[in-house]
C-alpha positions in Angstrom: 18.1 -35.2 111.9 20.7 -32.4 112.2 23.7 -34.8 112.4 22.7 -36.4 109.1 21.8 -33.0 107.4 25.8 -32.0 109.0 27.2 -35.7 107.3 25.6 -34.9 103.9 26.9 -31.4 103.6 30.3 -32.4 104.9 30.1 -35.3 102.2 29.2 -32.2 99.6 32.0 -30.2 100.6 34.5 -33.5 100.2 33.3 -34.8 97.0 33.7 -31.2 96.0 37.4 -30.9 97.2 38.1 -34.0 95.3 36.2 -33.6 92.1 37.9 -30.2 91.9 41.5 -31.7 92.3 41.0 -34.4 89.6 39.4 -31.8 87.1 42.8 -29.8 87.9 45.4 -32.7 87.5 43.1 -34.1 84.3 43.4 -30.4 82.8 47.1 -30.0 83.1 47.9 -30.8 79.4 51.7 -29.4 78.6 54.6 -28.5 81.1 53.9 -25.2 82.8 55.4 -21.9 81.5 58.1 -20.7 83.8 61.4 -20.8 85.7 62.0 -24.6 87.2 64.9 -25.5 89.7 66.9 -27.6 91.4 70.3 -28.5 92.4 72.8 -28.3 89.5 69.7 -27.3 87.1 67.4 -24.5 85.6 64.9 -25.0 83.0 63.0 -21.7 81.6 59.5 -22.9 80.1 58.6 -20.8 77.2 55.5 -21.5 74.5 56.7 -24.7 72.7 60.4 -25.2 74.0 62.6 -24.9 77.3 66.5 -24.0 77.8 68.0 -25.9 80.1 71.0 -24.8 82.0 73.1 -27.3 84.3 76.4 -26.6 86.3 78.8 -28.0 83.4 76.3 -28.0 80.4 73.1 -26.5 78.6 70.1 -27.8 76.4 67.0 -27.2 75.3 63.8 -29.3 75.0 61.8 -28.2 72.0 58.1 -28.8 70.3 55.2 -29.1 72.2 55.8 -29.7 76.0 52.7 -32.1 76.2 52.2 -34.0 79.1 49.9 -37.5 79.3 46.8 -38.0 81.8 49.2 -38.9 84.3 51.6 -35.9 84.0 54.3 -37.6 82.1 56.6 -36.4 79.2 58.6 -37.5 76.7 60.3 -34.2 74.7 63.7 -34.3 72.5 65.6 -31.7 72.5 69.4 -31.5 72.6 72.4 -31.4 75.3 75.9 -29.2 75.0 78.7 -30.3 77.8 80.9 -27.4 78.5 84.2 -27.1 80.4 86.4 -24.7 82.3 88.0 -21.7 80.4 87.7 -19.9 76.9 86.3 -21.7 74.3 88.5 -22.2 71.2 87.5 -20.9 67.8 88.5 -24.2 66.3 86.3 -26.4 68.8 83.2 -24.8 69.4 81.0 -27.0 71.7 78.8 -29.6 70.2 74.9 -30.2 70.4 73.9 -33.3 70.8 70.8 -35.2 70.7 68.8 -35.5 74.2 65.8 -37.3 75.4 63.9 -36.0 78.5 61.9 -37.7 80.2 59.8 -37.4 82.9 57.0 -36.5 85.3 55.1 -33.3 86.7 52.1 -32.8 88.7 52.9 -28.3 88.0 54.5 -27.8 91.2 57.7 -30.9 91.1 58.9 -32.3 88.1 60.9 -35.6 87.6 63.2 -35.2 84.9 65.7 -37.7 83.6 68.5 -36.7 80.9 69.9 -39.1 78.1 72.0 -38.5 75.2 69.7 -40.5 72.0 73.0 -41.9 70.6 74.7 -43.3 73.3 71.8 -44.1 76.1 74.1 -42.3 78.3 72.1 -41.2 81.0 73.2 -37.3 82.1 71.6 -37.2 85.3 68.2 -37.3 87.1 67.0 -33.9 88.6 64.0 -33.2 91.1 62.8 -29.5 90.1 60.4 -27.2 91.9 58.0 -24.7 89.4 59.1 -21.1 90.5 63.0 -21.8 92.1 65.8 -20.9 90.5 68.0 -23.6 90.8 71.5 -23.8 92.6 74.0 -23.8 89.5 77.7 -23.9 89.9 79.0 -23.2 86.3 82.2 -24.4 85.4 85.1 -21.9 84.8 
């Protein structure tokens, strides 16, 4: 009798744990606010955009950062490529326009870069909620 009443109230404390983290994951509906980082990359969540800051470049991912039931995004936004030295009056750096695409469970993110009119693909980045990044800007 006391190792069944033991089995059902360690099968109440599991189903707990587990109903708990699905609730958690299923409630998770936009890209948490926040610094995010990785290597050659720094996003800074705000309400309703991100900038983006990479080793040789910057962008930003605007309107809602909505996320689906399985954690994954798809935001536009748009990408600037910088260089080394001053910038010159008569060539100031261009936007252009981004996807970003992607994946986040609030802790990682998955995060895949491409310019919309070329389908060149900038780069895929693994990001951690809370790092800073490791950023080597160019000069």
């Amino acid at each position: 009798m006391r190792q069944r009443l033991l089995m059902a109230a360690a099968a109440v404390v599991i189903m707990t744990l587990v109903c708990s983290g699905l609730s958690a994951k299923q409630g998770l509906k936009q890209i948490p606010k926040g610094v995010w980082g990785g290597p050659g990359i720094r996003i800074q969540v705000e309400n309703g955009s991100a900038s983006i800051e990479y080793d040789c470049a910057s962008g930003t991912m605007s309107g809602a950062l909505k996320l689906d039931r399985k954690g994954r995004f798809k935001l536009s936004g748009t990408h600037t490529r910088e260089h080394g030295g001053p910038i010159r009056l008569d060539r100031p750096p261009t936007n252009q326009a981004a996807r970003y695409t992607g994946w986040t469970d609030g802790k990682k993110m998955t995060l895949v870069v491409t310019l919309a009119e070329t389908n060149d693909q900038v780069g895929t980045f693994t990001l951690e909620r809370g790092q800073t990044g490791r950023i080597h800007k160019c000069r």
